[in-house]
N, CA, C and O atoms as a GROMACS GRO file, in nm:
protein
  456
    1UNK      N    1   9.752  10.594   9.628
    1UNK     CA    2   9.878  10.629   9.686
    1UNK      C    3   9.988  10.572   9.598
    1UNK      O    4   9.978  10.463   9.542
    2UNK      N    5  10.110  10.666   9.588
    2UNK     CA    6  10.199  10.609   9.478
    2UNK      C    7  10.310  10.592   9.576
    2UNK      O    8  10.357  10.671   9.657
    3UNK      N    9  10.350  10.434   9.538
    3UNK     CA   10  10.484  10.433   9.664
    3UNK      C   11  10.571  10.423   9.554
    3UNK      O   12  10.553  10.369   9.444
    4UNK      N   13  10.688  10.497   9.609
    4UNK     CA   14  10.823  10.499   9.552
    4UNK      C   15  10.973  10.464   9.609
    4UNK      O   16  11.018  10.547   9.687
    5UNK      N   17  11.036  10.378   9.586
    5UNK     CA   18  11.150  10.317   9.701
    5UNK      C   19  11.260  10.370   9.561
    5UNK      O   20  11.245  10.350   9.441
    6UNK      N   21  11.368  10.441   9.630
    6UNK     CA   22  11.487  10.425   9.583
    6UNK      C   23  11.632  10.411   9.613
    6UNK      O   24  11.681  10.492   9.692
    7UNK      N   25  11.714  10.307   9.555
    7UNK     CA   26  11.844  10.257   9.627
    7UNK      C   27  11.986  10.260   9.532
    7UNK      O   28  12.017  10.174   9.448
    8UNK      N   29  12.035  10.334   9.554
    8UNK     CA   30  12.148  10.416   9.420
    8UNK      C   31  12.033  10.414   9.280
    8UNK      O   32  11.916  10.453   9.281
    9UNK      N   33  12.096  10.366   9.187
    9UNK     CA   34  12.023  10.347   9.020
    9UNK      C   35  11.867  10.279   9.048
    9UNK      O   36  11.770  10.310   8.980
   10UNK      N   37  11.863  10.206   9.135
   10UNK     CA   38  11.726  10.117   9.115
   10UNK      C   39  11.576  10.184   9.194
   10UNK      O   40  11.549  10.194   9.314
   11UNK      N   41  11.540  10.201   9.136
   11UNK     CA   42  11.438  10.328   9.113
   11UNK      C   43  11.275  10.219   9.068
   11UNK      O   44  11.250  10.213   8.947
   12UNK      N   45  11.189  10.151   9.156
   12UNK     CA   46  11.040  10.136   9.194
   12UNK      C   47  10.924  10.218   9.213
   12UNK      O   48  10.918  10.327   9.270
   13UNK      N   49  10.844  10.160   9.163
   13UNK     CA   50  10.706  10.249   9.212
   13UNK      C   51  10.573  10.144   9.190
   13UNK      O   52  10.573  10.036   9.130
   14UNK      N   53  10.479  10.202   9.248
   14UNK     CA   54  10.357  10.132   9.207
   14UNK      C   55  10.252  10.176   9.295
   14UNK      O   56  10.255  10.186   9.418
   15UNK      N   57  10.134  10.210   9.194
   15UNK     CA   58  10.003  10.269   9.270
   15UNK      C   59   9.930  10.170   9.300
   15UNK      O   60   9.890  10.082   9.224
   16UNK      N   61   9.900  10.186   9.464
   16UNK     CA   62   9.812  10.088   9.550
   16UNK      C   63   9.716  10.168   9.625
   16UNK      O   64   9.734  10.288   9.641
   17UNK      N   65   9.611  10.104   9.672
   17UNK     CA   66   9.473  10.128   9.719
   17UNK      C   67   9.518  10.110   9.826
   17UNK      O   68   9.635  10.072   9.836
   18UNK      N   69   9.434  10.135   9.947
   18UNK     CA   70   9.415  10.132  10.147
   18UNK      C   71   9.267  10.080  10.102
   18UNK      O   72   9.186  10.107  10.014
   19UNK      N   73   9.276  10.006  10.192
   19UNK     CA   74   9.163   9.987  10.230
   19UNK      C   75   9.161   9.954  10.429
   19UNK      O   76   9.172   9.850  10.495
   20UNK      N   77   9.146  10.064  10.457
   20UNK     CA   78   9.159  10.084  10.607
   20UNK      C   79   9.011   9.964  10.666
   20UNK      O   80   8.905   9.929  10.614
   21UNK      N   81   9.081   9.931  10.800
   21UNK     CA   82   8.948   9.840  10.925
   21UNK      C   83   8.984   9.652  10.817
   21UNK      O   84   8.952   9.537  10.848
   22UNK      N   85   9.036   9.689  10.732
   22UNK     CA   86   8.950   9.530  10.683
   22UNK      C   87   9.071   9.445  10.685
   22UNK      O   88   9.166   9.465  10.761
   23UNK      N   89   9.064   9.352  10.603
   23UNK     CA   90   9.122   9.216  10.575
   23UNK      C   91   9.142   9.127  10.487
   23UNK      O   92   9.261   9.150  10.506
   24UNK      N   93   9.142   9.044  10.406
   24UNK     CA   94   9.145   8.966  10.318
   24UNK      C   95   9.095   8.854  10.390
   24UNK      O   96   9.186   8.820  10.465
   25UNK      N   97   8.965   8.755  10.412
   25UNK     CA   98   8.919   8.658  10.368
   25UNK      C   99   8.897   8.548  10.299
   25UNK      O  100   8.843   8.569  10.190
   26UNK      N  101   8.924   8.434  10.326
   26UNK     CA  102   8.959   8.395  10.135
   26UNK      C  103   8.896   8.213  10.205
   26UNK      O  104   8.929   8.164  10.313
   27UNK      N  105   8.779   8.136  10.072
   27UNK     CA  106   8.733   8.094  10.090
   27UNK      C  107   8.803   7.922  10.101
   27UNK      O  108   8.778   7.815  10.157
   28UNK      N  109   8.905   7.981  10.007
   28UNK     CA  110   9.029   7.882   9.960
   28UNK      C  111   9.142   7.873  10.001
   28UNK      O  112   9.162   7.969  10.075
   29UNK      N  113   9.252   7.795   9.993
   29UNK     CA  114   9.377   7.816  10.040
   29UNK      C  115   9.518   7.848   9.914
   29UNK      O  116   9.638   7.823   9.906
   30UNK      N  117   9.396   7.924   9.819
   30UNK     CA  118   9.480   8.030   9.761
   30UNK      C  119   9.520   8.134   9.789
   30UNK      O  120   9.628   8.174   9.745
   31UNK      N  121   9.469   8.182   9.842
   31UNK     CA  122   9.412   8.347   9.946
   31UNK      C  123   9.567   8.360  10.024
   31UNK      O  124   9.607   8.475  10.044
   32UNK      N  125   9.667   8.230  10.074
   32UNK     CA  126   9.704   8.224  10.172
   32UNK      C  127   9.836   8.327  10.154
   32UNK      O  128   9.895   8.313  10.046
   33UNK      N  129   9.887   8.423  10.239
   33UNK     CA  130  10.019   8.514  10.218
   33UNK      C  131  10.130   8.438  10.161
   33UNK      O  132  10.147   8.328  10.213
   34UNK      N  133  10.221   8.476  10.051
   34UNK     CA  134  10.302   8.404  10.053
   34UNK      C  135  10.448   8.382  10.144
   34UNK      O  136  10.517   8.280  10.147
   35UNK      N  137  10.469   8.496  10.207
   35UNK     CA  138  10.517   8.571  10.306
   35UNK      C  139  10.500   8.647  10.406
   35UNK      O  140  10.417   8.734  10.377
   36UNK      N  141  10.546   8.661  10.533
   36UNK     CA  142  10.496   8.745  10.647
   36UNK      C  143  10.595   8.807  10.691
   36UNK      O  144  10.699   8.748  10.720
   37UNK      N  145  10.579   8.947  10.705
   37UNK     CA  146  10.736   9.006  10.762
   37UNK      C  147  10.681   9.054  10.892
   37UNK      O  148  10.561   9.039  10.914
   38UNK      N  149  10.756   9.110  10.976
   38UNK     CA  150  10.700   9.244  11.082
   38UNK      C  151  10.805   9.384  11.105
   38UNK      O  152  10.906   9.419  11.166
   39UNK      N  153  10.678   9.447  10.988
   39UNK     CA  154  10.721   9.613  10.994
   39UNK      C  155  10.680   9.709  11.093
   39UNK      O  156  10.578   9.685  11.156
   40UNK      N  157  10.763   9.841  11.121
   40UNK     CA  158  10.754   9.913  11.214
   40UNK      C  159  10.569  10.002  11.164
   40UNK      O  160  10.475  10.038  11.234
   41UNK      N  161  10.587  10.004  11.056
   41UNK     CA  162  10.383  10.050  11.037
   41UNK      C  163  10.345  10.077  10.899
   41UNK      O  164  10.425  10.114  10.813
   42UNK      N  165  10.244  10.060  10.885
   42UNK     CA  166  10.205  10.047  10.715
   42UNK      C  167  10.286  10.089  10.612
   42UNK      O  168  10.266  10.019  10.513
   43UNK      N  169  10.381  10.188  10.592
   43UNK     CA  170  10.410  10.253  10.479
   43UNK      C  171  10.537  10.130  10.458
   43UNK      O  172  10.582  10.086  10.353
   44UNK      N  173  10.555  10.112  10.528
   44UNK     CA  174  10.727   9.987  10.577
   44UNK      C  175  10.638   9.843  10.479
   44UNK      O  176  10.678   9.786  10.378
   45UNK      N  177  10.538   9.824  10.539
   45UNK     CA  178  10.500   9.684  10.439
   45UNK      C  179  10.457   9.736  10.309
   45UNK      O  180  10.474   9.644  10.229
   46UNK      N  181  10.414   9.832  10.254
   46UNK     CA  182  10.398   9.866  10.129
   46UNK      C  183  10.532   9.904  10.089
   46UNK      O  184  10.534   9.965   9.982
   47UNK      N  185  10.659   9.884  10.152
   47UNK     CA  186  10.777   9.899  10.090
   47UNK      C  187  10.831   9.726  10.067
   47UNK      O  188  10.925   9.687   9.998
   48UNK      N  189  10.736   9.648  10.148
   48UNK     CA  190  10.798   9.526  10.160
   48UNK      C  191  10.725   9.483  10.050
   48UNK      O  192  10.788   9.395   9.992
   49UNK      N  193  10.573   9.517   9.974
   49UNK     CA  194  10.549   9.511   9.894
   49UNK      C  195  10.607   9.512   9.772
   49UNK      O  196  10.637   9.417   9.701
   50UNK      N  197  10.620   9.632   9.754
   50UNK     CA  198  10.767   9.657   9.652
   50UNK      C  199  10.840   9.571   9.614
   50UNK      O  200  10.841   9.513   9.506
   51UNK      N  201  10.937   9.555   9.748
   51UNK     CA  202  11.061   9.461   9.749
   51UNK      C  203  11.010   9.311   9.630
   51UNK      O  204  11.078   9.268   9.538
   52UNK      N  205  10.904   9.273   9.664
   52UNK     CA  206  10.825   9.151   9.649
   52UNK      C  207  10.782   9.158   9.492
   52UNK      O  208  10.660   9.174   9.494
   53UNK      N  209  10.842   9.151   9.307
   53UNK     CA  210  10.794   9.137   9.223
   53UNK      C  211  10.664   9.094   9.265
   53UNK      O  212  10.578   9.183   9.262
   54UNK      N  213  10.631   8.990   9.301
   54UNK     CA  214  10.482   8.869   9.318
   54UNK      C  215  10.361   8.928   9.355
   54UNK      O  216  10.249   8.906   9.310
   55UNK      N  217  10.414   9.045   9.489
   55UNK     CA  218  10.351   9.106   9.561
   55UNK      C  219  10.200   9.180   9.486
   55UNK      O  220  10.214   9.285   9.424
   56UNK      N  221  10.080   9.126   9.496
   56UNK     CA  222   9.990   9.233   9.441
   56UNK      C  223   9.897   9.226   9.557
   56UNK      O  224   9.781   9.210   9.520
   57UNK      N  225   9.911   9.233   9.668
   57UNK     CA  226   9.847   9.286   9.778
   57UNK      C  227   9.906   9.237   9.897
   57UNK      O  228   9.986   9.145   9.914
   58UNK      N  229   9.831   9.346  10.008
   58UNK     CA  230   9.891   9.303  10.170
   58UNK      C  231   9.796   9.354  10.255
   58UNK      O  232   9.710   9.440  10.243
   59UNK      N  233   9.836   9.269  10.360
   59UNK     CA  234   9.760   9.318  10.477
   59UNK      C  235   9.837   9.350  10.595
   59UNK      O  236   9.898   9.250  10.632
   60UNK      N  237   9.858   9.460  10.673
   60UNK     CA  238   9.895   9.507  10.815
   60UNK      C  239   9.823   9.520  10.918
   60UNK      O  240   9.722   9.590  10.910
   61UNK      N  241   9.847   9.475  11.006
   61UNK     CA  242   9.820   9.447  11.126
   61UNK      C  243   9.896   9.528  11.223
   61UNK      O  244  10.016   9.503  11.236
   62UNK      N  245   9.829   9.644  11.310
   62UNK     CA  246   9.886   9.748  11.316
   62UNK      C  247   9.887   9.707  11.480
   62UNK      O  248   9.934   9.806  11.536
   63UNK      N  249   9.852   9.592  11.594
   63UNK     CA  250   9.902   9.554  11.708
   63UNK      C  251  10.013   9.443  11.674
   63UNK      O  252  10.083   9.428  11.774
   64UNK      N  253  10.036   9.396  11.615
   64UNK     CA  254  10.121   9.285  11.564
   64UNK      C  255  10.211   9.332  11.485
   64UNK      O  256  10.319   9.273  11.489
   65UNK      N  257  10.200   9.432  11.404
   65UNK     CA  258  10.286   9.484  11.287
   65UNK      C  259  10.375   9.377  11.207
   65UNK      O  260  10.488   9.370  11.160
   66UNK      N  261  10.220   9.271  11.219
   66UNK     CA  262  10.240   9.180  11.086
   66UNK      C  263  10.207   9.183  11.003
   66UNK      O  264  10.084   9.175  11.001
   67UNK      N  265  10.296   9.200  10.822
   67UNK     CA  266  10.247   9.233  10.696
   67UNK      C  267  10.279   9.145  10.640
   67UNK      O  268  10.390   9.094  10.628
   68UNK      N  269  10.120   9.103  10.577
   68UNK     CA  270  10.144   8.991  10.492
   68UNK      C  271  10.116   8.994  10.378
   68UNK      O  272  10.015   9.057  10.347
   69UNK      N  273  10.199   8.927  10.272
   69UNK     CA  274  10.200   8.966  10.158
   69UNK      C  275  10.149   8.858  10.064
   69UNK      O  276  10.198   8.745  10.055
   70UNK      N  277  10.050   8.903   9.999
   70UNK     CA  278   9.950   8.803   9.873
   70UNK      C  279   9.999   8.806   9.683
   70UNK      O  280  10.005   8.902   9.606
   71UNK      N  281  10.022   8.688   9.662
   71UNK     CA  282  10.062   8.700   9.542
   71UNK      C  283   9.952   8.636   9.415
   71UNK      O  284   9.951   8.669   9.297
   72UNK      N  285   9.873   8.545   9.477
   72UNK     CA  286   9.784   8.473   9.406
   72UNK      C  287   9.618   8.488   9.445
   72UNK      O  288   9.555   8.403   9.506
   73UNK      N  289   9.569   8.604   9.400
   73UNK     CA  290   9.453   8.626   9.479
   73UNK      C  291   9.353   8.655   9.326
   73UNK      O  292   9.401   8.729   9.240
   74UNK      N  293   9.256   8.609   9.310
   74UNK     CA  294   9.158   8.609   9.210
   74UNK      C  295   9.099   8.771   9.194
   74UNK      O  296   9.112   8.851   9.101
   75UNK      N  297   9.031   8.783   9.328
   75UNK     CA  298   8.928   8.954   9.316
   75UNK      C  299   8.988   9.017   9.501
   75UNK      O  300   8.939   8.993   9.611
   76UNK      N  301   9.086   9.083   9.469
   76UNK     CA  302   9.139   9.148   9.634
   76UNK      C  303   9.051   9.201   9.657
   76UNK      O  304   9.033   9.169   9.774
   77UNK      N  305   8.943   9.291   9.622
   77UNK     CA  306   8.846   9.344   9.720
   77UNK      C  307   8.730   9.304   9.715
   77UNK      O  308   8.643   9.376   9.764
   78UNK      N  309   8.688   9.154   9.643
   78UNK     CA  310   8.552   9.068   9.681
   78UNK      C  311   8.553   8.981   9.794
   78UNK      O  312   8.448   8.924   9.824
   79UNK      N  313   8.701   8.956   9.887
   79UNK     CA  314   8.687   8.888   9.970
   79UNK      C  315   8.764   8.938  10.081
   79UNK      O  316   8.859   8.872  10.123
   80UNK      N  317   8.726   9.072  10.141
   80UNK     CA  318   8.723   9.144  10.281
   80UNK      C  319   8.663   9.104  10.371
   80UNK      O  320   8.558   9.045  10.345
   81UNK      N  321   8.702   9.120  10.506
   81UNK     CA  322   8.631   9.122  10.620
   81UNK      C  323   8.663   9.211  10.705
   81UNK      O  324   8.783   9.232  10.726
   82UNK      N  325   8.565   9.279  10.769
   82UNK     CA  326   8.608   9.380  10.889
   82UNK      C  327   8.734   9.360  11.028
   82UNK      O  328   8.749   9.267  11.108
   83UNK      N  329   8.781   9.440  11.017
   83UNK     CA  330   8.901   9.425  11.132
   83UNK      C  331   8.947   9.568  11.135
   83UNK      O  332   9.010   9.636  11.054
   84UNK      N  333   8.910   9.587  11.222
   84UNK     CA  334   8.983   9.726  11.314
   84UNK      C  335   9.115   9.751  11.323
   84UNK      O  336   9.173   9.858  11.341
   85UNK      N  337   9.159   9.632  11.306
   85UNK     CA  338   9.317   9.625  11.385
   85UNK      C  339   9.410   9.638  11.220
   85UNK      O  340   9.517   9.699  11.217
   86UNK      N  341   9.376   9.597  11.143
   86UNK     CA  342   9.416   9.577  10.996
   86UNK      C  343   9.379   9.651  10.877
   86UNK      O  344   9.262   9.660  10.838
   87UNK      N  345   9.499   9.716  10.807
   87UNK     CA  346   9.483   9.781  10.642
   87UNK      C  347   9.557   9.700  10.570
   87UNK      O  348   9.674   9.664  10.581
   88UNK      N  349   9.464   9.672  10.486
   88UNK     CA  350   9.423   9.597  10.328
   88UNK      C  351   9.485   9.701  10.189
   88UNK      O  352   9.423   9.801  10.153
   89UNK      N  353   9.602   9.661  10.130
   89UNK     CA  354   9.667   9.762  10.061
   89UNK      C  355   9.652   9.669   9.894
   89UNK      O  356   9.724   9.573   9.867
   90UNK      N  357   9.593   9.698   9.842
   90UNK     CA  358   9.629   9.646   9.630
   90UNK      C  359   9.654   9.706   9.583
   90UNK      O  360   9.610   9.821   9.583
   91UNK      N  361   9.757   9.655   9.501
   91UNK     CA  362   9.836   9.683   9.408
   91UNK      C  363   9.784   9.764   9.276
   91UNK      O  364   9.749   9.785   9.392
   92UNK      N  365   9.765   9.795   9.223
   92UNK     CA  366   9.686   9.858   9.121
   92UNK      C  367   9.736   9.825   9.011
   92UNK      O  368   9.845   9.878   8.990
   93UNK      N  369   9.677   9.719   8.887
   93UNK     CA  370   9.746   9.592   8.816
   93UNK      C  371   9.786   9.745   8.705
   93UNK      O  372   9.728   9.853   8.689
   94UNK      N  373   9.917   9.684   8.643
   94UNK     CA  374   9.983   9.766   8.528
   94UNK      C  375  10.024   9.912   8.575
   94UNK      O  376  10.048  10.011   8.506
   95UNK      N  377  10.026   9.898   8.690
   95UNK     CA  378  10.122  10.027   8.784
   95UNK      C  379  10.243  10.011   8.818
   95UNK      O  380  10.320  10.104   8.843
   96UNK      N  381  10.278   9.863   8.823
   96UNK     CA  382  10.446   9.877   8.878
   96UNK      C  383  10.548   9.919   8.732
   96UNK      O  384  10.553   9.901   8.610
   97UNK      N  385  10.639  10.005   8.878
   97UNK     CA  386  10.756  10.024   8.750
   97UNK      C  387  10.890   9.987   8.793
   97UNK      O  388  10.908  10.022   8.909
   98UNK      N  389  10.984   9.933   8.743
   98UNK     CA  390  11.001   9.905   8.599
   98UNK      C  391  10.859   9.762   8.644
   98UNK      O  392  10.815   9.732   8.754
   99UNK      N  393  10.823   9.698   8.496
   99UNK     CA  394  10.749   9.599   8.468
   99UNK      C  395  10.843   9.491   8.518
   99UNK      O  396  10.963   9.481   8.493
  100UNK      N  397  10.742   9.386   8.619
  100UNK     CA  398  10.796   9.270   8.661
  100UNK      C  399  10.903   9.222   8.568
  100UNK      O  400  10.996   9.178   8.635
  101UNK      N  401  10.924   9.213   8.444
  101UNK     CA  402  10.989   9.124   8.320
  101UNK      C  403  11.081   9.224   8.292
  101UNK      O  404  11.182   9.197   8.228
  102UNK      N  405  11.059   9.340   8.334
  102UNK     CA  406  11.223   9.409   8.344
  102UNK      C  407  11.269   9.448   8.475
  102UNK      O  408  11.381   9.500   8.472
  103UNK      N  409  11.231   9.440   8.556
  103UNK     CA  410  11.265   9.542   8.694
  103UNK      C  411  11.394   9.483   8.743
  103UNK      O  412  11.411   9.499   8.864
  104UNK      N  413  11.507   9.407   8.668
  104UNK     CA  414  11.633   9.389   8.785
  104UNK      C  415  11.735   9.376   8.616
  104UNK      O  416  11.816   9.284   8.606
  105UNK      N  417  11.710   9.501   8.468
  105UNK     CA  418  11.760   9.493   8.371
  105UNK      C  419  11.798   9.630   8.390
  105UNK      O  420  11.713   9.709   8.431
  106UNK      N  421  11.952   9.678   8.358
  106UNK     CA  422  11.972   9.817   8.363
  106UNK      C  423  12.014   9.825   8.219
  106UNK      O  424  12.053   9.736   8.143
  107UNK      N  425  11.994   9.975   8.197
  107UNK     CA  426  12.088  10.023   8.066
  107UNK      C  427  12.210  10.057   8.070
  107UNK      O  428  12.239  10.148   8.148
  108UNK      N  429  12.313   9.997   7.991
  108UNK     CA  430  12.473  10.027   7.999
  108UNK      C  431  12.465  10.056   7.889
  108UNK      O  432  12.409   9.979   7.810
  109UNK      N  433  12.544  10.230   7.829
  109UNK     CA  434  12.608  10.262   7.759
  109UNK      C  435  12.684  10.158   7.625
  109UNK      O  436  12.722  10.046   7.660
  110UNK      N  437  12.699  10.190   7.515
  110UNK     CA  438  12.769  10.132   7.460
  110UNK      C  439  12.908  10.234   7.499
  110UNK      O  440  12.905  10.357   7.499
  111UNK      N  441  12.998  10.171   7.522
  111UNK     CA  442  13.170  10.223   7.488
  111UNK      C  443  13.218  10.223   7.372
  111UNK      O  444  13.194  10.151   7.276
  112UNK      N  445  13.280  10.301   7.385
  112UNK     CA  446  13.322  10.387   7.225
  112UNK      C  447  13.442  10.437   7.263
  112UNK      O  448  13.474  10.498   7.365
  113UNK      N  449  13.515  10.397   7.150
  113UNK     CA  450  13.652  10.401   7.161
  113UNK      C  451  13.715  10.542   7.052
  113UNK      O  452  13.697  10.532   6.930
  114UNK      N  453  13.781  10.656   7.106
  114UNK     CA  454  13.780  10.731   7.039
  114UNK      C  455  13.986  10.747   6.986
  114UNK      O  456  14.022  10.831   6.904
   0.00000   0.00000   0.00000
């Protein structure tokens, strides 16, 4: 799925995976979200994704419509667990656009004086 957010000039994207029923698991307390928002339903936290340079995965929670967002995660889909209630969304590495190290650089014209 390719999400795309746009707000006058500033223009995002980035292809991410579903992984519907599951969860993120994590054996460590690296695993842990670095953030938690509550969106109205999945497509809203894969926008909060977005928002989030750091962001390379999330999880929604679709009775809670709590999305939480993972920035430091080793293997996102070696450490799932089943949940009904929750979709598991990654980032798909070297998909975001603009690239983290440019995404808040615009192009201005040179002026020219005639």
């Amino acid at each position: 799925m390719i999400i795309t957010q746009t707000a006058g000039e500033d223009t995002q994207s980035m292809i991410m995976s579903l992984i519907p029923n599951a969860k993120f698991q994590c054996a460590n307390t690296t695993c842990l979200p670095f953030i938690s928002v509550i969106t109205t339903d999945i497509r809203n936290c894969q926008f909060a994704c977005l928002g989030q340079s750091q962001c390379i995965a999330a999880t929604f929670h679709r009775s809670t419509f709590n999305c939480e967002l993972f920035d430091n995660m080793l293997n996102q889909s070696g450490n799932m667990l089943g949940d009904v209630d929750a979709t598991s969304i990654n980032v798909i590495s070297g998909t975001r656009f603009p690239p983290e190290k440019w995404g808040k650089l615009r192009f201005v014209p040179p002026i020219t004086n005639i």
